[in-house]
C-alpha positions as YAML, in Angstrom:
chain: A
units: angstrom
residues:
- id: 1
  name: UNK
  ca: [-17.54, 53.66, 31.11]
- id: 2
  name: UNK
  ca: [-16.09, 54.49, 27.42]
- id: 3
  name: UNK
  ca: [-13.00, 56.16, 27.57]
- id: 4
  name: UNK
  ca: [-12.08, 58.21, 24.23]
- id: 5
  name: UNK
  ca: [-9.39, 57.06, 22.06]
- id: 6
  name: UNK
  ca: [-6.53, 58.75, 21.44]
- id: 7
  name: UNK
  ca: [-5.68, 59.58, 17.45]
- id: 8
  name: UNK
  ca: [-2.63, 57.61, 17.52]
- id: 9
  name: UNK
  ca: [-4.46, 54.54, 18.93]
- id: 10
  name: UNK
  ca: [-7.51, 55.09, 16.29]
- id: 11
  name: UNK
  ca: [-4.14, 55.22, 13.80]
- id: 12
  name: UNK
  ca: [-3.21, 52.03, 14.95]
- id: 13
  name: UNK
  ca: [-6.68, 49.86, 14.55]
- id: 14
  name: UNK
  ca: [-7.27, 51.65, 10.74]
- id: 15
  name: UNK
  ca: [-3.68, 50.28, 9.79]
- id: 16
  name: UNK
  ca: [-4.23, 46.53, 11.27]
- id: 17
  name: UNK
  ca: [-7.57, 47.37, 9.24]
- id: 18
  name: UNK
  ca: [-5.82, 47.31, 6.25]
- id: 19
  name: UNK
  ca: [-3.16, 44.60, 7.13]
- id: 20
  name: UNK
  ca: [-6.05, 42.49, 8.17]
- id: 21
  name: UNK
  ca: [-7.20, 43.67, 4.80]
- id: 22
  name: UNK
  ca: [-4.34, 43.34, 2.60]
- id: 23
  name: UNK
  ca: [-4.11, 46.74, 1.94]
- id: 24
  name: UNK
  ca: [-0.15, 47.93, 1.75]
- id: 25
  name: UNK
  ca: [0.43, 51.69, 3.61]
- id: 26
  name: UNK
  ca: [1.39, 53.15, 0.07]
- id: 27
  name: UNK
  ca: [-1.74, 51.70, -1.62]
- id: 28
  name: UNK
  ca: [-5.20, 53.13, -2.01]
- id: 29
  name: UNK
  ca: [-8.00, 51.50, -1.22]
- id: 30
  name: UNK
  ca: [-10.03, 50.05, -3.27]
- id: 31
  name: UNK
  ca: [-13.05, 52.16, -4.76]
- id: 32
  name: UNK
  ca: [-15.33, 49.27, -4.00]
- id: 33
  name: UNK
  ca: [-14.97, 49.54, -0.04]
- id: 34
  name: UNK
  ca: [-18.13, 47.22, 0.58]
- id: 35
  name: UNK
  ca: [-15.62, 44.33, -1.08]
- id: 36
  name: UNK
  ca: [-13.65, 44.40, 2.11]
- id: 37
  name: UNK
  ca: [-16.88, 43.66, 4.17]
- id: 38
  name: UNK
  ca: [-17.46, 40.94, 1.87]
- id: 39
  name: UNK
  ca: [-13.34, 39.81, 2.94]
- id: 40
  name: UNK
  ca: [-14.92, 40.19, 6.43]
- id: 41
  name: UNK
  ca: [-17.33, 37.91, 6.38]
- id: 42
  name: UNK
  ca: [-20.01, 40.48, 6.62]
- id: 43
  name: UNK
  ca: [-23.69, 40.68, 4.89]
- id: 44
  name: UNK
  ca: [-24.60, 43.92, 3.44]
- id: 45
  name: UNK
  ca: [-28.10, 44.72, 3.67]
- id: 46
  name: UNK
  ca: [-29.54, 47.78, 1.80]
- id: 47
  name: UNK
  ca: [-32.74, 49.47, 2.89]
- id: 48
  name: UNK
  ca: [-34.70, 51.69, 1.06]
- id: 49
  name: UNK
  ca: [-35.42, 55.11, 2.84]
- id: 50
  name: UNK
  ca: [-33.30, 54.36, 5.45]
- id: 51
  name: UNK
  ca: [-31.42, 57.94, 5.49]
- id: 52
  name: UNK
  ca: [-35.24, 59.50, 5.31]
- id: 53
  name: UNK
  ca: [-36.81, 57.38, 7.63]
- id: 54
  name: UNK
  ca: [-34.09, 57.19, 10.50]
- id: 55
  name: UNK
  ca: [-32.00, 59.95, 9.86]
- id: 56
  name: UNK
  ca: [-29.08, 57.78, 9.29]
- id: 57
  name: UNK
  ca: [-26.88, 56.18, 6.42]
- id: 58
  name: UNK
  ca: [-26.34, 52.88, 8.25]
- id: 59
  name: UNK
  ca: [-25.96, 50.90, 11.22]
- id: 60
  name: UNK
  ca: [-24.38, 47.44, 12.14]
- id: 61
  name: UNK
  ca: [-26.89, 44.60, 13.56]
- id: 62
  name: UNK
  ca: [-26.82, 40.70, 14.61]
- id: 63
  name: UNK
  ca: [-23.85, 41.73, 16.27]
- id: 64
  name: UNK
  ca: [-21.91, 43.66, 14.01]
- id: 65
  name: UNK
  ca: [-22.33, 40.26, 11.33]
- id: 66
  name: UNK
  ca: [-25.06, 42.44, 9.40]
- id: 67
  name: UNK
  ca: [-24.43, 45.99, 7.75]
- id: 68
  name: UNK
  ca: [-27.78, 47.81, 7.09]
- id: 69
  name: UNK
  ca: [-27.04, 50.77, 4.90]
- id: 70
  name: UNK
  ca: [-29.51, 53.10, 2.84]
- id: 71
  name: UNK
  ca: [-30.30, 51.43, -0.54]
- id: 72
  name: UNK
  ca: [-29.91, 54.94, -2.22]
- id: 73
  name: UNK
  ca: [-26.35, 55.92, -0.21]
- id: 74
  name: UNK
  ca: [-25.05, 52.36, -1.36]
- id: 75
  name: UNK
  ca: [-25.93, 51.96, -4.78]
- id: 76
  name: UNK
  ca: [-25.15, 55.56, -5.54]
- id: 77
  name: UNK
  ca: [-21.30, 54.50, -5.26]
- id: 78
  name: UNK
  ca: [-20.89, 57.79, -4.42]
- id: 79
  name: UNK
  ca: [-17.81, 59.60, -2.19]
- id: 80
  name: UNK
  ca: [-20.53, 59.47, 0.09]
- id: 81
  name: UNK
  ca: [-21.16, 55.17, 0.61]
- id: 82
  name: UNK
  ca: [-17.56, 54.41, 0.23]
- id: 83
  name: UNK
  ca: [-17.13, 56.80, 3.49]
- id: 84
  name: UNK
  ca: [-20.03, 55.52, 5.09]
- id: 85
  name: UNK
  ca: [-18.74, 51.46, 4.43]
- id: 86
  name: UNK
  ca: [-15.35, 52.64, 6.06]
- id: 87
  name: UNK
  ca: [-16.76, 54.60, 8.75]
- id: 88
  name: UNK
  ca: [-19.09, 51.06, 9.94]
- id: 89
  name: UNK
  ca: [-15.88, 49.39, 9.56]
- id: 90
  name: UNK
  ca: [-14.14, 51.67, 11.73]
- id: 91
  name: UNK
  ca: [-17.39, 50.76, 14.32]
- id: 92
  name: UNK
  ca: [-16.28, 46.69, 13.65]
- id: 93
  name: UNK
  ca: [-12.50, 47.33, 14.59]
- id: 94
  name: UNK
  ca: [-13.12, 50.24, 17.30]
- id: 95
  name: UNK
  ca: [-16.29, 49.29, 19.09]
- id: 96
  name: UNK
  ca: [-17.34, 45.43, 18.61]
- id: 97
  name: UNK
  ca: [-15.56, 44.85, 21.95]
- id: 98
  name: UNK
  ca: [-17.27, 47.38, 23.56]
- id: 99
  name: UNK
  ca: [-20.62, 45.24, 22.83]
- id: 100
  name: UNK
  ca: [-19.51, 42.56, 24.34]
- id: 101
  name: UNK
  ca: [-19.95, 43.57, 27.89]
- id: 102
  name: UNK
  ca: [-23.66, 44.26, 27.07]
- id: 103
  name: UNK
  ca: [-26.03, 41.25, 27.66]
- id: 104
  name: UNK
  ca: [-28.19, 41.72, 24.44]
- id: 105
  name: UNK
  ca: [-28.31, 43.78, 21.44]
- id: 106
  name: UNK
  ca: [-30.62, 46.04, 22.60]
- id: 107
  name: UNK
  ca: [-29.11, 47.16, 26.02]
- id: 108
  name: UNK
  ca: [-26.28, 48.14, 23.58]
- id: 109
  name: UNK
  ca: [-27.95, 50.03, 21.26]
- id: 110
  name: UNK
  ca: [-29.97, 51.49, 24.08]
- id: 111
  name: UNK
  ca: [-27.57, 52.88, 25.72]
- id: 112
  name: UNK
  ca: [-25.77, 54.39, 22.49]
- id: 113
  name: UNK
  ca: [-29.19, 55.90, 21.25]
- id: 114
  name: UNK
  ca: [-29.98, 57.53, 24.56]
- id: 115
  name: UNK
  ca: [-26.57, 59.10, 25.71]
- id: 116
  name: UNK
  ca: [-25.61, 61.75, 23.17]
- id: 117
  name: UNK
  ca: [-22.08, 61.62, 24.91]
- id: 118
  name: UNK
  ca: [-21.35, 58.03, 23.94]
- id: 119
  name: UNK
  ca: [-22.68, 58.35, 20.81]
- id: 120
  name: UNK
  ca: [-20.61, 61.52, 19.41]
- id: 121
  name: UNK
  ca: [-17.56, 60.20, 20.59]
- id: 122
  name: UNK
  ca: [-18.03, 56.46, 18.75]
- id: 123
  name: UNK
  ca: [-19.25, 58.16, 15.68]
- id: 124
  name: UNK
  ca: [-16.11, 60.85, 16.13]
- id: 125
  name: UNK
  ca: [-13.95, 57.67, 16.46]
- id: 126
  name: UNK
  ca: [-15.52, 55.85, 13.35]
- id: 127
  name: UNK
  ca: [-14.68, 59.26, 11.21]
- id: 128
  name: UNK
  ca: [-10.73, 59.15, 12.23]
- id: 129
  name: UNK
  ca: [-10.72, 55.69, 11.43]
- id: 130
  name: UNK
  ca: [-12.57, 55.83, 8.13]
- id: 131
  name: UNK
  ca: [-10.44, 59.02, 7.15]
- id: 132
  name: UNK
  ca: [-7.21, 56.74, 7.99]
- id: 133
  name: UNK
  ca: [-8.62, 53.51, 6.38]
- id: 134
  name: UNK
  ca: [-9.44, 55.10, 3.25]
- id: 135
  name: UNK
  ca: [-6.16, 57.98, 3.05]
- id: 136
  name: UNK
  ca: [-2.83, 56.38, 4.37]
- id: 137
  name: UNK
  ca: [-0.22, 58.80, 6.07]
- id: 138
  name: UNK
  ca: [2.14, 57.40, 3.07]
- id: 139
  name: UNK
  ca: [-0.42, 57.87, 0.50]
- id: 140
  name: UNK
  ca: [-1.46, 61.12, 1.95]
- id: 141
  name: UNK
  ca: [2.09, 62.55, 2.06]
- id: 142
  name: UNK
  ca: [3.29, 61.41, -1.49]
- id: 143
  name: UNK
  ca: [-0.18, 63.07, -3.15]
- id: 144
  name: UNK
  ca: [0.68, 66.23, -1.04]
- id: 145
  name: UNK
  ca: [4.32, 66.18, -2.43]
- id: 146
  name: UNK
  ca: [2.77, 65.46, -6.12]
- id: 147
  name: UNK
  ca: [0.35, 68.71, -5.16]
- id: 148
  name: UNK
  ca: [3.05, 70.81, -4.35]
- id: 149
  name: UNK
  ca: [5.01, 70.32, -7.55]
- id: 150
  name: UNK
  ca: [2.20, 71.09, -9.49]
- id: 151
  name: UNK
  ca: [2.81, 74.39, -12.36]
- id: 152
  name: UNK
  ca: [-0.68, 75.39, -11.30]
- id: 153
  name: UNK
  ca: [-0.24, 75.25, -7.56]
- id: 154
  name: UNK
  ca: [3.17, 77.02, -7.95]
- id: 155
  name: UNK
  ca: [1.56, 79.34, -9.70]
- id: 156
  name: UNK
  ca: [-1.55, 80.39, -7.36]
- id: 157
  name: UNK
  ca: [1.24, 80.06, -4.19]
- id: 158
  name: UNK
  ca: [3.46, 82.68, -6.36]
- id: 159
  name: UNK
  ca: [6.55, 80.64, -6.27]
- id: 160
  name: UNK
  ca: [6.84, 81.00, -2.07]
- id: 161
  name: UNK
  ca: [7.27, 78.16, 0.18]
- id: 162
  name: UNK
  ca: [4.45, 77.10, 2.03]
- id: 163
  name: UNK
  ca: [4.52, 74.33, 4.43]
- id: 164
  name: UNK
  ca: [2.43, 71.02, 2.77]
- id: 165
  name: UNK
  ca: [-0.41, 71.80, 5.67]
- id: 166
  name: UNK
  ca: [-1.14, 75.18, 4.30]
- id: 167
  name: UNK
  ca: [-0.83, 73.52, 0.77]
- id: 168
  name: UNK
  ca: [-3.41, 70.42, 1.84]
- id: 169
  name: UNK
  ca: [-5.71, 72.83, 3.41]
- id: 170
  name: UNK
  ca: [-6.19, 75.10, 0.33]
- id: 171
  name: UNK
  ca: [-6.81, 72.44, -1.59]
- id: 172
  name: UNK
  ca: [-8.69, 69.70, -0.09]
- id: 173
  name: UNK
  ca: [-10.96, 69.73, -3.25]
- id: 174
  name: UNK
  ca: [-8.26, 68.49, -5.40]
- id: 175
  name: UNK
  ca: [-6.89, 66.14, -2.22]
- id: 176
  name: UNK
  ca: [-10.58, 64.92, -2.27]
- id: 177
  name: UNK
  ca: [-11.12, 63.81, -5.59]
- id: 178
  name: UNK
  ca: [-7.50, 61.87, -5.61]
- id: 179
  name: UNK
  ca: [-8.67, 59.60, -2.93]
- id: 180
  name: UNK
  ca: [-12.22, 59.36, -3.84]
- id: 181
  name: UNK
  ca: [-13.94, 60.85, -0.57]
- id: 182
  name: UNK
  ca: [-16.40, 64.24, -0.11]
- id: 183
  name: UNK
  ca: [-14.27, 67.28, 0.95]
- id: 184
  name: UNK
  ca: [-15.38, 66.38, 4.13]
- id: 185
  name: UNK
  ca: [-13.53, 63.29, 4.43]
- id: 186
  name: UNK
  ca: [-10.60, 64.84, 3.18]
- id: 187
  name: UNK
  ca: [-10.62, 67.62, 5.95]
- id: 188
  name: UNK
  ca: [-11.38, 65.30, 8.44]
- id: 189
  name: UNK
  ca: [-8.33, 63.18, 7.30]
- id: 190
  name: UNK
  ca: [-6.05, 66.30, 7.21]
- id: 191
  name: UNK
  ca: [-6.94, 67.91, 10.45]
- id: 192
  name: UNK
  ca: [-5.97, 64.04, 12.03]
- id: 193
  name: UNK
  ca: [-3.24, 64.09, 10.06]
- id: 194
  name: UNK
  ca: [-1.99, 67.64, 10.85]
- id: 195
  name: UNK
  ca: [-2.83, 67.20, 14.77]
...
């Protein structure tokens, strides 16, 4: 049975991520977030197609030793791949121990393809900890402190106090292009962040 994890536990596995890593809380990652696979001991195998033929950007095999990723997603070095690499290394840290109780690879990935339930809550799971991997709460809060002292922010907010979730909300965008992640990312990151 696979019991949800909590955010604060999630927290906790994307921060021994990045001590594992050598990444300090008030540091950014790296733009190159396949390098830390590499750290890992971990192959990185791109596919052409993959995202057109499977619906998918990538997918951990050999038992989570092997990274398949689409070629296109990965060599685009796009907001995009360096989301995707964090969100399969949120899968390595959150559910490689879950394989283990499975006798083969593909009793694992058959039950993951055919319950929907599983599956939405590992890949919900491997967002929260790529959004955390990628976005410390100490980077997050010092680039929302930098935000809010912006002329142009003061501006547009006519001089009133807002609180720094209003502030991160209304501008994700800029949030998002600090940290080098689709506005996606970044609102996933702020609404685990804001919870």
């Amino acid at each position: 049975m696979v019991v949800k994890r909590g955010r604060e536990e999630i927290k906790l596995l994307a921060m021994e991520a990045r001590r594992e890593l050598n990444i300090k809380d008030d540091e950014h990652v790296e733009f190159d977030v396949d390098l830390y696979l590499e750290v890992l001991g971990k192959v990185i195998i791109p596919v052409s197609e993959l995202r057109n033929d499977l619906e998918i950007d990538s997918f951990w095999t050999n038992g989570f030793q092997e990274l398949i990723i689409d070629k296109e997603c990965y060599e685009s070095s796009s907001f995009r791949s360096r989301f995707t690499i964090a969100h399969e290394i949120g899968h390595l840290f959150l559910h490689n121990r879950s394989q283990e109780s499975y006798t083969s690879i593909e009793q694992w990935q058959d039950l993951i393809l055919k319950n929907t339930n599983i599956r939405n809550i590992f890949e919900q799971e491997a967002n929260s900890f790529a959004s955390i991997f990628l976005i410390s709460d100490e980077c997050l809060l010092e680039e929302l402190n930098n935000l809010k002292e912006r002329e142009e922010v003061k501006v547009y907010l006519n001089n009133q106090v807002y609180t720094l979730e209003f502030i991160s909300m209304m501008y994700s965008h800029v949030l998002s292009e600090a940290f080098h992640v689709s506005q996606r990312a970044m609102e996933i990151r702020l609404e685990n962040y804001w919870k």
